[in-house]
C-alpha positions in Angstrom: 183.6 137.3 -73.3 179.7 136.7 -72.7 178.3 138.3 -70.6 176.4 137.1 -67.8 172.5 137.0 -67.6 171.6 139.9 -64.7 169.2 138.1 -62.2 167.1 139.3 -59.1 166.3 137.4 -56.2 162.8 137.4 -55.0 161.5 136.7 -51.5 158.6 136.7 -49.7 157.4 135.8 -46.6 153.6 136.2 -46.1 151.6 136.9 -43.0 150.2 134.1 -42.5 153.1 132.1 -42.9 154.4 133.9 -40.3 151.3 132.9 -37.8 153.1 129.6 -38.1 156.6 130.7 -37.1 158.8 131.7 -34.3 160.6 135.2 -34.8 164.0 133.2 -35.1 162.3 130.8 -37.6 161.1 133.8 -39.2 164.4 134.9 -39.8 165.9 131.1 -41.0 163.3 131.0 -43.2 163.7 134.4 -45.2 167.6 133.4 -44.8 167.6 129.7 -46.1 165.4 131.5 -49.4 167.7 133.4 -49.7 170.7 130.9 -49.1 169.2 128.9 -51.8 168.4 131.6 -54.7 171.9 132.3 -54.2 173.8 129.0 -54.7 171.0 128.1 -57.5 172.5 131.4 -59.2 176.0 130.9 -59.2 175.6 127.6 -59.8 174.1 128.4 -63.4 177.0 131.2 -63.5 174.4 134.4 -63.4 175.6 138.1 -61.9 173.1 138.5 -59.2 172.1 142.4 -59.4 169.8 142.9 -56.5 167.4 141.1 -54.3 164.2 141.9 -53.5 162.7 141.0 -50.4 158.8 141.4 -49.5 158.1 139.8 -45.3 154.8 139.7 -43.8 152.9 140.6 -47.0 150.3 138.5 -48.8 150.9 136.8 -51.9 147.4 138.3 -53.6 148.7 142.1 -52.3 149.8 143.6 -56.1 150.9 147.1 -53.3 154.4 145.0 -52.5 156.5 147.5 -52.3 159.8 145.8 -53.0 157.9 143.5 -55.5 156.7 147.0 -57.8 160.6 147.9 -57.4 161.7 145.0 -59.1 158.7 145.2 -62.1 160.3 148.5 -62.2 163.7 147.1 -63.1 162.3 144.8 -65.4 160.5 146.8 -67.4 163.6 149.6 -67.6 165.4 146.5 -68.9 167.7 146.3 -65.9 167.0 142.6 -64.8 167.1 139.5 -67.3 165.8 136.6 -65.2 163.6 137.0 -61.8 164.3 134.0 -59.8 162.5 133.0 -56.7 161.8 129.8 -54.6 158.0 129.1 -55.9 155.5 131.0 -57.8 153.2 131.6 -55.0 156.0 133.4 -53.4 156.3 135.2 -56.6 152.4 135.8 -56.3 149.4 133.9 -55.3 146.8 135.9 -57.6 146.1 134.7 -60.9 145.8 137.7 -62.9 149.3 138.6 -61.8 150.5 135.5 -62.9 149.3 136.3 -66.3 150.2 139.6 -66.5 153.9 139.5 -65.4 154.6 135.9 -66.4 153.4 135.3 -69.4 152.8 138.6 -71.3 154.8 141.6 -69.7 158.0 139.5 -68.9 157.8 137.9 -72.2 157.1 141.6 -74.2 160.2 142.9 -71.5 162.6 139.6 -72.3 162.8 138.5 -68.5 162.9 135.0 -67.5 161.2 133.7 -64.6 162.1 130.4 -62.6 161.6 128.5 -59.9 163.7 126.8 -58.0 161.0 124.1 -56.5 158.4 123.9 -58.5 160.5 124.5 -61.7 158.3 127.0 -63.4 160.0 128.7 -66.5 158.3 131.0 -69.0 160.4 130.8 -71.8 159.6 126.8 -71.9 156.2 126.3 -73.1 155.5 122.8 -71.2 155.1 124.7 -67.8 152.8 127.1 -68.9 149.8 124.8 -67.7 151.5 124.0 -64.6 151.8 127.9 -63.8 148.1 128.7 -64.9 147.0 124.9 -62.8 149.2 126.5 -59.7 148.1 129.9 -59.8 144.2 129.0 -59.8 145.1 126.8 -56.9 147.0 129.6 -54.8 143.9 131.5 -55.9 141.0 129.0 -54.7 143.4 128.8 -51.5 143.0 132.6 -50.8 139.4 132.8 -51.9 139.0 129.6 -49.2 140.8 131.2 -46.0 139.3 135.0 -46.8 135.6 133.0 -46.4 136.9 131.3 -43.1 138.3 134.2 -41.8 135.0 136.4 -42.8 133.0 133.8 -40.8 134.8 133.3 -37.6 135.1 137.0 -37.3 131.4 137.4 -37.6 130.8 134.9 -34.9 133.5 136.4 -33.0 131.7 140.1 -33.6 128.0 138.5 -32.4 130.0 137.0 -29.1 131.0 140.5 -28.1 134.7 139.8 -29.3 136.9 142.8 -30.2 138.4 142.2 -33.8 140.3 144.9 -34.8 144.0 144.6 -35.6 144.3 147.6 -33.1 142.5 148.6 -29.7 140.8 152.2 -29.9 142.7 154.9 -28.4 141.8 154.6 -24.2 142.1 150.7 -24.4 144.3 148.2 -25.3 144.4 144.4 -26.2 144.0 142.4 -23.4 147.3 140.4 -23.2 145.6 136.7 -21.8 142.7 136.9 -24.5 143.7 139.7 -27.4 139.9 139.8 -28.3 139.4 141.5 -25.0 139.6 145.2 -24.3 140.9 146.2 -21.1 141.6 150.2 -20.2 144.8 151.5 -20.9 144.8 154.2 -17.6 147.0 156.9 -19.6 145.2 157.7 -22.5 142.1 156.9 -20.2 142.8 160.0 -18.7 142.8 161.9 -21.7 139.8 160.4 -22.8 138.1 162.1 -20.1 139.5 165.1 -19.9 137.9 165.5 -23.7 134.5 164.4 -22.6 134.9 166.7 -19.6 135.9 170.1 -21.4 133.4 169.1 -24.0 130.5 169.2 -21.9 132.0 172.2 -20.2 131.2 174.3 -23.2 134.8 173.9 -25.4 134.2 173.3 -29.1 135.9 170.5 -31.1 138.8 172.6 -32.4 139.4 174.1 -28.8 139.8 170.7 -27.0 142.4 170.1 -29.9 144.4 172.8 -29.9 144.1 172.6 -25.6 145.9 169.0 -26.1 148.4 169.9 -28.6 149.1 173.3 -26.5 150.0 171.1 -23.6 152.0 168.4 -25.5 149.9 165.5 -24.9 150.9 162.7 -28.2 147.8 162.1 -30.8 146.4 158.8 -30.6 148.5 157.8 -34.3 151.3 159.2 -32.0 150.7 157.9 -28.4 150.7 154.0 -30.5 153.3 154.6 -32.7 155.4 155.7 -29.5 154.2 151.9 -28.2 155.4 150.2 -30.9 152.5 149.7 -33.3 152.5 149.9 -36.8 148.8 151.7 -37.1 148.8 153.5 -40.8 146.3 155.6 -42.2 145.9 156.3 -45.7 146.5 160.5 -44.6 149.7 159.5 -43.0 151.0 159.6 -46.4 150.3 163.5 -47.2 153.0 164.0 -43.8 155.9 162.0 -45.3 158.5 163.9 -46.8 161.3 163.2 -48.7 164.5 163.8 -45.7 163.4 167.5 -45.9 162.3 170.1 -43.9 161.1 172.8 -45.2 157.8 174.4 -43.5 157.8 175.5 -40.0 156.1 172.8 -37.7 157.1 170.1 -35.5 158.8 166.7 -37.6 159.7 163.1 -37.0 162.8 162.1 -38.1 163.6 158.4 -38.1 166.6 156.7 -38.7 167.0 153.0 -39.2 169.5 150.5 -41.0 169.1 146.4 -41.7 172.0 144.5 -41.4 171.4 142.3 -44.5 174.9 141.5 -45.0 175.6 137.7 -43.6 177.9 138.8 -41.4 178.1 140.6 -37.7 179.0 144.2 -38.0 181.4 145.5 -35.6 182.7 148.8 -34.7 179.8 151.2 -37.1 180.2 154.9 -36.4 178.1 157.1 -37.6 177.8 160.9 -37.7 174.4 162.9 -38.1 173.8 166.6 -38.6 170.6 168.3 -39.4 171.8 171.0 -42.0 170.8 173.6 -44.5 173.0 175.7 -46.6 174.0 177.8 -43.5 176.9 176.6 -40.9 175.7 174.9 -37.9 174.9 174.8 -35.0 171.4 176.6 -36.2 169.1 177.8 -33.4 166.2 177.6 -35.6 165.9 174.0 -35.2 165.2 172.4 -31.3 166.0 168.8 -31.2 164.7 165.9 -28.7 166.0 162.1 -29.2 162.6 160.0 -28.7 163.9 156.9 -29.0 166.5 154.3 -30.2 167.7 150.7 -30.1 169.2 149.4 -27.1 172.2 147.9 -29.2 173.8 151.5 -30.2 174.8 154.6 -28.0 174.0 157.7 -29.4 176.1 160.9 -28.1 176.6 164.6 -29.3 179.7 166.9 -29.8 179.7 170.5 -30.0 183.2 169.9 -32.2 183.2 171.5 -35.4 185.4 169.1 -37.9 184.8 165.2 -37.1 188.3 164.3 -37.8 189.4 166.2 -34.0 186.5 164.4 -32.1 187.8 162.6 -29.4 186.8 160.4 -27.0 186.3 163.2 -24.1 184.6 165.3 -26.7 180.9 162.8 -26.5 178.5 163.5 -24.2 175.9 160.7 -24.2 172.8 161.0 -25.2 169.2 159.8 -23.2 166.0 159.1 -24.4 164.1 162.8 -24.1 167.2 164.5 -23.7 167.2 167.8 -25.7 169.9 168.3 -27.4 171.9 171.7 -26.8 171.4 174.4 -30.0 175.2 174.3 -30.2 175.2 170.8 -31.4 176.9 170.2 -34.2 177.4 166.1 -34.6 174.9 164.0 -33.2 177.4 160.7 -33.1 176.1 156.7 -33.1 178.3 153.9 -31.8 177.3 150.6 -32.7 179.6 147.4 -31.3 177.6 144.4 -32.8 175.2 144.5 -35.0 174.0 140.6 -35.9 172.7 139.5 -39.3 168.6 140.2 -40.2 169.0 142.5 -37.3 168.4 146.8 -37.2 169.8 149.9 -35.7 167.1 152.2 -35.1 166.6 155.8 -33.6 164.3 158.5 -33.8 164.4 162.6 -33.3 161.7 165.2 -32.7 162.6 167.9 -35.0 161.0 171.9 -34.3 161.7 174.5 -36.8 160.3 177.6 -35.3 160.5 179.9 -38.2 161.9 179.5 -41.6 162.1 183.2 -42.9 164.5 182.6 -46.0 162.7 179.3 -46.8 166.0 177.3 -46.2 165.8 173.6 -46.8 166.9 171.3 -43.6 168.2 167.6 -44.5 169.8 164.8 -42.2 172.9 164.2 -43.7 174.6 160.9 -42.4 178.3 160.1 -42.6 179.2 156.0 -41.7 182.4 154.5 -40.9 183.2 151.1 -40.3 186.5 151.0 -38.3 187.3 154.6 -39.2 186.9 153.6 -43.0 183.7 155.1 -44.7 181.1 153.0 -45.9 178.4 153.0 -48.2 175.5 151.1 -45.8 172.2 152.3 -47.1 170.8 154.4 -44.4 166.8 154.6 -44.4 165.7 157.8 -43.2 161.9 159.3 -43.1 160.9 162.3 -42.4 157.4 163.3 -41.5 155.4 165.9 -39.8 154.8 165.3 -36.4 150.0 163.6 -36.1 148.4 166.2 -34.2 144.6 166.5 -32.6 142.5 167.6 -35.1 139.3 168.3 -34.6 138.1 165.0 -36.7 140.0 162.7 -34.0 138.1 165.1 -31.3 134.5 164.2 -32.7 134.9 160.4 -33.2 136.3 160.2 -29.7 133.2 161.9 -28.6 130.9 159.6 -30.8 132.5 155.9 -30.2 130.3 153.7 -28.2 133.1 151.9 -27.2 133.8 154.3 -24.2 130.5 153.5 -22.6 131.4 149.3 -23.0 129.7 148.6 -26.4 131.5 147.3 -29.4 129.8 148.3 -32.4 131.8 146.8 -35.4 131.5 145.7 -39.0 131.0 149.5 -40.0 133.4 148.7 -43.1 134.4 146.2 -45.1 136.6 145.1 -48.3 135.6 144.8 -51.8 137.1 141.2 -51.8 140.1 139.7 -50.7 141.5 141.2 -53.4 140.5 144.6 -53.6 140.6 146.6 -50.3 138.4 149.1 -50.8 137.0 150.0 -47.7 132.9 149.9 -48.3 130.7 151.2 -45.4 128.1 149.3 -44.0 124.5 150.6 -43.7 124.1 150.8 -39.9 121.5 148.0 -40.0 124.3 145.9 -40.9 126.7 147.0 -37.6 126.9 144.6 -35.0 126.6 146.1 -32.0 126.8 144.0 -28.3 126.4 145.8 -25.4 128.7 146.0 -21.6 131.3 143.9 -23.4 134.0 145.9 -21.4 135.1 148.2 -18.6 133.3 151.7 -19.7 135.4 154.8 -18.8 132.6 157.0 -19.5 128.6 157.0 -18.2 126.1 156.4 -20.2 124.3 159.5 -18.8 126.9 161.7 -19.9 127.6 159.8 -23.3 123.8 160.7 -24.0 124.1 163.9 -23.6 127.1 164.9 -25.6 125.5 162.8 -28.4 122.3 165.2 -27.7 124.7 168.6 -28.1 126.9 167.4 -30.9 123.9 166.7 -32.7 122.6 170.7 -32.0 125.9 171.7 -32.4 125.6 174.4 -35.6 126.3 177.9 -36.0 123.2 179.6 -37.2 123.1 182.6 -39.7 122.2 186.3 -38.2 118.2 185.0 -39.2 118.8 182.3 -36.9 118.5 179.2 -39.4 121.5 176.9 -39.6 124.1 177.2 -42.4 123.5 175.2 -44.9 126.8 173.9 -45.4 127.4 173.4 -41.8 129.8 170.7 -41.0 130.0 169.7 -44.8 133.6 171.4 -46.3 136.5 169.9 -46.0 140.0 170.6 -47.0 140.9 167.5 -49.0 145.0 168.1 -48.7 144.6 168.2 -44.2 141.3 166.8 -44.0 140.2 170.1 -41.6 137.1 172.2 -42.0 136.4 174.7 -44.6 135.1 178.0 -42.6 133.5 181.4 -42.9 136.5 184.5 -43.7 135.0 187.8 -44.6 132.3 189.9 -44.5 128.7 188.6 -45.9 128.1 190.3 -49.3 124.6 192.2 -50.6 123.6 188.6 -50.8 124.6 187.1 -47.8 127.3 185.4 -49.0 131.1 185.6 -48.2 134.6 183.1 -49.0 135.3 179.9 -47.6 139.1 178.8 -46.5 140.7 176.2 -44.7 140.7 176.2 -41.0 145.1 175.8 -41.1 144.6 179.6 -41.8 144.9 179.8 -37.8 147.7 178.3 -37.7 149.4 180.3 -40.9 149.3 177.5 -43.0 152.2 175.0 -41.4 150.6 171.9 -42.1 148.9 172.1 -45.2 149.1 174.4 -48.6 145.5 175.1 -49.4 145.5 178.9 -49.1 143.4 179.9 -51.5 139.9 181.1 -50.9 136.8 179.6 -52.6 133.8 181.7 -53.0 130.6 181.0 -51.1 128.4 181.7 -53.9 130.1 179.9 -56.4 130.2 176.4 -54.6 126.8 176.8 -53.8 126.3 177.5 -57.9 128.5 174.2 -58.4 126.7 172.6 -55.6 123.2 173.3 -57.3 124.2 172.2 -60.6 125.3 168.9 -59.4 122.8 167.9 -57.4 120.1 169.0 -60.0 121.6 166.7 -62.6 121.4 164.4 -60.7 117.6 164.1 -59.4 117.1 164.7 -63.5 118.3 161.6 -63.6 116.6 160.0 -61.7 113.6 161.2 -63.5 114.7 159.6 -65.9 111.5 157.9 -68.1 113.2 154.5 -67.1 114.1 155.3 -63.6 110.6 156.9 -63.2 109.0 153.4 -64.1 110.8 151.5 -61.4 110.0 154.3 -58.8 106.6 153.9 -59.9 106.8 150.3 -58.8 108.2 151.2 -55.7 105.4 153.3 -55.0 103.1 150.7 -55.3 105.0 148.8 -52.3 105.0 151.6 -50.4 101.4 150.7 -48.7 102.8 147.1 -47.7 106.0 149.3 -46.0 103.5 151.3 -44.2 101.1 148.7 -42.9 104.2 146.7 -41.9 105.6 149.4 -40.2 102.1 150.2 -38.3 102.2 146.3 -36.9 106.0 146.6 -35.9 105.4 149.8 -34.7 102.2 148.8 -32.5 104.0 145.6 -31.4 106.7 147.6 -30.3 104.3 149.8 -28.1 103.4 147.0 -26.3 106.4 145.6 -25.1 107.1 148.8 -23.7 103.8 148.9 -21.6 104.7 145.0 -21.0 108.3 145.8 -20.3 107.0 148.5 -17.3 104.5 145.7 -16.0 107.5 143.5 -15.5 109.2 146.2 -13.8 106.0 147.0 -11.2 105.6 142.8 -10.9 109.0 142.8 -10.0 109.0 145.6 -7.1 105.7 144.0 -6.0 107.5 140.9 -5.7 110.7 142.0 -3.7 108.1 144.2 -1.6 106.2 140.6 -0.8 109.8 138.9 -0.1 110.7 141.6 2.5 107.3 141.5 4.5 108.0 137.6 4.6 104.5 137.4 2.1 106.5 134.5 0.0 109.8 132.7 1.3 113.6 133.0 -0.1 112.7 129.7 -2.1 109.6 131.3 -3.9 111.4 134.5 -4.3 114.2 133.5 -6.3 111.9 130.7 -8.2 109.6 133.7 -9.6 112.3 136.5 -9.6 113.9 133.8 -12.6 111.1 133.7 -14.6 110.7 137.3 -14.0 114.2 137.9 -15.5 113.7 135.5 -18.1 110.7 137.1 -19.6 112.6 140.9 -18.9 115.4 139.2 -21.1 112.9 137.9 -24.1 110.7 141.6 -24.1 114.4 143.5 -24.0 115.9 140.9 -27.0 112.6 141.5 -28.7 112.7 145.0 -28.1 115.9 145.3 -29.8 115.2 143.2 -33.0 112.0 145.6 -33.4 114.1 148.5 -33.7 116.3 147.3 -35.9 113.7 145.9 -38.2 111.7 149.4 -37.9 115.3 151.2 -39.1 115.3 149.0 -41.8 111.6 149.4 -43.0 112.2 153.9 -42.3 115.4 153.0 -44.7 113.7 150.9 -47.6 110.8 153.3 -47.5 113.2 156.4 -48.1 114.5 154.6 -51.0 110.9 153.6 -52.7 109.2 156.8 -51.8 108.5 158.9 -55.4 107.2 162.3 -53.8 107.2 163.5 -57.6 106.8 163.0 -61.0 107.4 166.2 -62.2 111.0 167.6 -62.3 111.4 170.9 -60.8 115.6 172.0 -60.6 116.2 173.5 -57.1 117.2 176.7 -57.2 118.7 177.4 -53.8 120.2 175.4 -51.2 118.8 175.1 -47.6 120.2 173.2 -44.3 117.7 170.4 -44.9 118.1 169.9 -48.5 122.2 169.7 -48.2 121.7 167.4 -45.4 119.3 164.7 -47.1 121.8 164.7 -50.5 125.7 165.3 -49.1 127.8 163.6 -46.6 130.9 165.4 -47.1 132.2 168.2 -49.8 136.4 168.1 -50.4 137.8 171.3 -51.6 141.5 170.7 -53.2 144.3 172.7 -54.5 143.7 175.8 -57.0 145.4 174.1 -60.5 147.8 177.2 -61.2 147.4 176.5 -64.9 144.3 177.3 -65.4 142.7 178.5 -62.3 140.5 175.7 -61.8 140.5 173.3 -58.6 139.7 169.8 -57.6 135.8 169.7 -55.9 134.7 166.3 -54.3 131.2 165.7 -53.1 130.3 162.8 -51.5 126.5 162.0 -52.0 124.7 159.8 -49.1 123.0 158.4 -52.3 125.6 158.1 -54.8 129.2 159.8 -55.2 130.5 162.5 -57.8 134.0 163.7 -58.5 134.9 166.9 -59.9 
C-alpha cells in the first residue's frame, strides 16, 4: 500500500490584516484558511500531520514561533509537503522565500503549494512567479514601514503619544488613543516614589518599600489589565512548569479549543506537587484570575475518584487557597470553537531546604473519560521593583506633561534592532498632558540623582559608580569586603541581599582585576584610534574645529540676547498691565498690544529653543573632531571622569565552571566591545 504524502497546514493571520477585521471576522477568517487547506488536502488524498498556525504576526517576522516549529519538522524529515493559502501568508520577505522555498525545502525534499496563487517548488514554471511575488510582498512592506515611519513623525511633532503602550501612571485615552490621560492608581504610586525619594530613600529602598508592601510592578500592574507588554528580560523569568528556587511565581494555565466542535462537560484536576505527598505547607497559593466561562473550586479529598459534589468549595478571584488543599478542580460547561479557558495562580515557595522540584500536574476529563487536550501552562517568576524601574520613573519627563519620544528605533522593517537615538534627534513637545508631578520638584530630583554617588574614604567618587551590572538580573554590581593594601576589595551582585532568589550570579569578581581588564580594553582601543589612518582624518577634523568654535561663539552670543530680550518682554509686559489697571490705555489697547506682546514672547521662546538644540549639537560634533593628542600615552589607572567619558554600562555574567573564566560586557558611549 502507498503511503500517503505527510502535509502541514500553514496559517497566518498578520497584524495588519487584522486592523481591517472584526474579532468574529478574525476568527472566520483563520477558520475558512483553515477549512480550505483541509478539503484541498484530502482532496489530493494526503495525511494531514499537524497544522501550524501563526495570528497577528507579520509576514517579514522570520521570529514566528509556530512558523520555526514547522521548519523544525521539515528539516527532521517529519513533513513532506507545507501547504498554505498564499505565499505571502507563508512569508512576505524575499530572502525567506529563497531560503525555505527554493534551496532548504528542495535539499530537505518538502513541497510547497499554494492553494490560490498555485505556487509549487518542485515545478520549475513558477519559480518566477514566486521570486515576481515575493519582491512584490517585499516592495509592499518596504512601502507601508515608510508611511508608517512618516505619520508617526508628524504625529510625534503634534505632541501625539505613539507608543503601543501608556507609561506606567497613564493610560491611553479611550476617545483619542494618542492621548494620555492619568490612570489615578498607579498615579498614586508614582508619587509616593517621588515623595520618599526626595525624602532621602535611595533607589533600592523605595523598591524593596513597594515590594514589602505588595504593590504589583508596572510589567505586573499591566499584565494584571490585560496587556501584552514584553520585555526582552521577561524571558530570563520563564521557566519550564517548575519551581525550584524560593521566591514568589506565576503560574498560568490556558487551553484553545481548536477542535471544530463545542466542548461540553471538561473537568479538570490541578495539583502543585513535588515528590513528597500533598497538601505541602511550603507552598501558599492565591487564584489571580480566570475566565468567566469555567468555575474553579478546591477539595481537601485525597483520591479524585471519591470527590463528590459536596466535597468542592468554590473558588474566587484572590481567594487563598487553604495549605490542606489537595485538588484545585476546573468545571467547564461550554467551551465554543477558536475560543480559551484561561486561569492564573500566584505561587510562594517560602523555603526549599531539600531543593525539591514543584510542577503543576493537570489531569482532564471529558465526561468522566480522560483526555489528551494539550494544556499550555507557564510558569514564571513573579516582575518585581528593581531599582532600574525606580530610576527611570524618576527620570521620565512624561510625569511633568512632556512627551519626549523617538529615543529608539529599528534597524529596518526587517531587522528590529533597537538603535538609540542621539538626544538631538528626540522629539520632545512640551504640556501635552495632565502632569502628576511639578516641575519644581522634577528639577530637583534630576539635580540629586545627578549628585547621587558614594564617594571613597578620600572623598572622590568611585570610579565605577553606577556602571556594573549583573547581566543574568540586570541589578547593580556592589562593594562586599574589606578594601585591600591597595584600596581595592570584590564586587557581587546586589541579589546577595536577598540570598540569591532571583538570579544565580554568586560568584565574586575582583575589583582589581576588572579594573586590569577595564584598562586593557579601553587602551586598545584609543591605540586605535591612533591609528596613522585614523590620525589623518582627526587631523582634518581639527582643522574644522575653529569654524565649530566661531559658530558656537555667534549661536552662543545670539542666544545671550534673547535672554536679555526675553526679560525686556517680560518688564514691557508688567508695564503694560500696570498702564491697563490705572486706566493709562483702554481694554481695546490692552488686549491689541498684550497680542503682539505674546506673539513676539512665542517667537524669542521657539527661537530660544532651536538655539539650544543647535548649540547641543555643535558641543556634540566638536567632542567628536577634537584631537587633544598625537602622541599615544596607555592609561594606567582608572578615575571617575575617565570611566564616565568612555563607558555607559559594564555587564558581569556567569563564572564558565569549565574553565573559570566569565562573560564581561562593556558598553562604550563611543563604540561597543564584548568579552
Amino acid at each position: 500500500m502507498e503511503k500517503k504524502p505527510r502535509v502541514a497546514l500553514y496559517l497566518r493571520l498578520s497584524d495588519e490584516d487584522e486592523n481591517k477585521l472584526s474579532k468574529e471576522q478574525v476568527s472566520e477568517s483563520i477558520k475558512n484558511q483553515e477549512i480550505m487547506l483541509k478539503n484541498f488536502a484530502r482532496k489530493n488524498n494526503w495525511k494531514i500531520v499537524n497544522i501550524y498556525n501563526d495570528e497577528d504576526y507579520s509576514g517579514a517576522d522570520a521570529s514566528r514561533p509556530e512558523f520555526n516549529k514547522m521548519i523544525k519538522e521539515c528539516q527532521k524529515g517529519n513533513i513532506d509537503i507545507v501547504l498554505a493559502k498564499t505565499q505571502a501568508r507563508f512569508a512576505r520577505d524575499l530572502e525567506l522565500i529563497e531560503k525555505y522555498l527554493h534551496n532548504k525545502f528542495i535539499e530537505w525534499n518538502v513541497r510547497f503549494i499554494t492553494t490560490v496563487d498555485r505556487i509549487d517548488n518542485t515545478k520549475k514554471e513558477t519559480k518566477k512567479t514566486s521570486q515576481i511575488l515575493g519582491l512584490t510582498d517585499e516592495w509592499y512592506l518596504e512601502d507601508t514601514s515608510n508611511n508608517i515611519k512618516s505619520t508617526f513623525k508628524t504625529k510625534r511633532e503634534n505632541g501625539e503619544f505613539t507608543g503601543s503602550f501608556a507609561p506606567y501612571g497613564y493610560l491611553k485615552d479611550p476617545v483619542n488613543k494618542n492621548h494620555l490621560i492619568v490612570d489615578n492608581i498607579a498615579k498614586e504610586i508614582v508619587k509616593r516614589i517621588y515623595d520618599e525619594y526626595y525624602r532621602g530613600n535611595g533607589l533600592n529602598k523605595i523598591a524593596t518599600n513597594l515590594n514589602n508592601d505588595q504593590i504589583l510592578s508596572p510589567l505586573e500592574y499591566k499584565k494584571l489589565n490585560g496587556s501584552k507588554l514584553q520585555i526582552p528580560l521577561a524571558l530570563n523569568y520563564y521557566y519550564d512548569k517548575k519551581i525550584k528556587k524560593c521566591g514568589t511565581y506565576k503560574i498560568e494555565v490556558s487551553y484553545f479549543n481548536n477542535e471544530k466542535k463545542t466542548i461540553k462537560n471538561l473537568i479538570t484536576y490541578n495539583c502543585i506537587t513535588s515528590e513528597q505527598k500533598l497538601p505541602n505547607p511550603k507552598l501558599t497559593i492565591k487564584l489571580e484570575k480566570y475566565s468567566k466561562n469555567t468555575k474553579l473550586f478546591y477539595t481537601t479529598k485525597s483520591k479524585k475518584n471519591t470527590i463528590k459534589k459536596e466535597d468542592l468549595i468554590t473558588l474566587n478571584e484572590g481567594d487563598i487557597i487553604p495549605k490542606n488543599t489537595t485538588y484545585i478542580i476546573t468545571k467547564t460547561d461550554n467551551l465554543d470553537f477558536m475560543h480559551t479557558i484561561n486561569y492564573q495562580f500566584e505561587v510562594v515557595l517560602t523555603e526549599n531546604k531539600n531543593y525539591d522540584t514543584y510542577s503543576l500536574i493537570i489531569d482532564k476529563y471529558l465526561n468522566k473519560v480522560p483526555t489528551n487536550f494539550n494544556f499550555c501552562i507557564k510558569v514564571r517568576k513573579k516582575f518585581k521593583w528593581s531599582e532600574q524601574t525606580i530610576k527611570k520613573i524618576l527620570t521620565d519627563e512624561v510625569y511633568i506633561g512632556n512627551l519626549v519620544q523617538f529615543k529608539t528605533t529599528y534597524v529596518s522593517y526587517k531587522n528590529h534592532t533597537i538603535v538609540y537615538n542621539e538626544p538631538y534627534k528626540w522629539i520632545r513637545v512640551q504640556n501635552t498632558h495632565e502632569a502628576i508631578i511639578e516641575k519644581k520638584l522634577w528639577k530637583e530630583i534630576q539635580l540629586k540623582l545627578k549628585n547621587k554617588y558614594r564617594s571613597t574614604k578620600k572623598g572622590n567618587f568611585h570610579p565605577l559608580a553606577n556602571k556594573v551590572f549583573c547581566m543574568n538580573c540586570n541589578k547593580a554590581f556592589c562593594k562586599c569586603g574589606k578594601n585591600n593594601s591597595e584600596g581595592f576589595s570584590y564586587l557581587c551582585c546586589k541579589e546577595k541581599k536577598y540570598k540569591w532568589q532571583n538570579c544565580n550570579n554568586k560568584k565574586y569578581i575582583s575589583e582589581k582585576q576588572l579594573h586590569e581588564f577595564i584598562l586593557e580594553k579601553l587602551n586598545l582601543i584609543i591605540k586605535y584610534y591612533y591609528d596613522q589612518n585614523i590620525i589623518d582624518k582627526l587631523n582634518n577634523n581639527y582643522k574644522e574645529k575653529n569654524t565649530l568654535e566661531e559658530k558656537f561663539k555667534i549661536k552662543n552670543n545670539e542666544l545671550n540676547e534673547l535672554n536679555k530680550k526675553l526679560q525686556g518682554t517680560n518688564l514691557y509686559f508688567q508695564k503694560l498691565y500696570e498702564n491697563y489697571i490705572n486706566n493709562i490705555i483702554n481694554k481695546e489697547e490692552f488686549l491689541t498690544l498684550k497680542e503682539k506682546y505674546q506673539d513676539d514672547f512665542n517667537n524669542i521662546k521657539k527661537r530660544i529653543s532651536i538655539l539650544v538644540d543647535e548649540l547641543e549639537i555643535l558641543k556634540y560634533h566638536e567632542s567628536i573632531t577634537t584631537d587633544k593628542t598625537i602622541n599615544y600615552i596607555p592609561f594606567k589607572n582608572l578615575d571617575y571622569e575617565l570611566v564616565n567619558i568612555f563607558i555607559d554600562k559594564i555587564f558581569i555574567g556567569n563564572i564558565n565552571e569549565n574553565n573559570n573564566t566569565r562573560k564581561i560586557k562593556i558598553i562604550w558611549n563611543l563604540t561597543s566591545i564584548e568579552e
